[in-house]
Residue, then its C-alpha position, 0 to 999 in steps of 0.5 A: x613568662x620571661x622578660x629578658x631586657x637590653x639595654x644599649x645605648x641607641x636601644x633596648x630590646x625586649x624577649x618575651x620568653x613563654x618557657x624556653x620559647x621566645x615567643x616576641x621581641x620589640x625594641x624602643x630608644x633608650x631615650x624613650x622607655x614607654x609603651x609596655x603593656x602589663x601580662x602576666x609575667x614571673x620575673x624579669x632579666x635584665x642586662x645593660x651597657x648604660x647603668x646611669x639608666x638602670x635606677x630607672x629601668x629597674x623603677x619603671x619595670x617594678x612599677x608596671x609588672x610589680x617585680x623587682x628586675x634581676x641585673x645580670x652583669x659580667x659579676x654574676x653571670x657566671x661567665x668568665x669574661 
């Protein structure tokens, strides 16, 4: 399992990835990162448009799965922007 994080300014969207399958999404304001419910998951993706919160992000994360999130920027992507 796969979580794929966004975080925008208004919103964070969440993709629950089963394999290749997007299998769920939910979203929360950014003001308000709460309310994940543990699973097992293997690894966590996420991308931001707001890296004063990604310190945050990336320690609430760690803490309720125990994995530390990778941030994908324009840098290692691997997308020419």
């Amino acid at each position: 399992m796969l979580i794929a994080v966004d975080v925008g300014n208004t919103n964070i969207t969440f993709g629950l990835f089963e394999g290749r399958r997007l299998a769920r999404t939910w979203r929360c304001d950014t003001r308000k990162v709460a309310g994940l419910q543990s699973r097992k998951v293997d690894g966590i993706i996420v991308s931001s448009v707001v890296p004063e919160i990604d310190g945050k992000i990336k320690k609430i994360l760690k803490k309720k799965f125990g994995i530390t999130p990778v941030f994908v920027t324009h840098k290692n992507a691997g997308i020419k922007i």
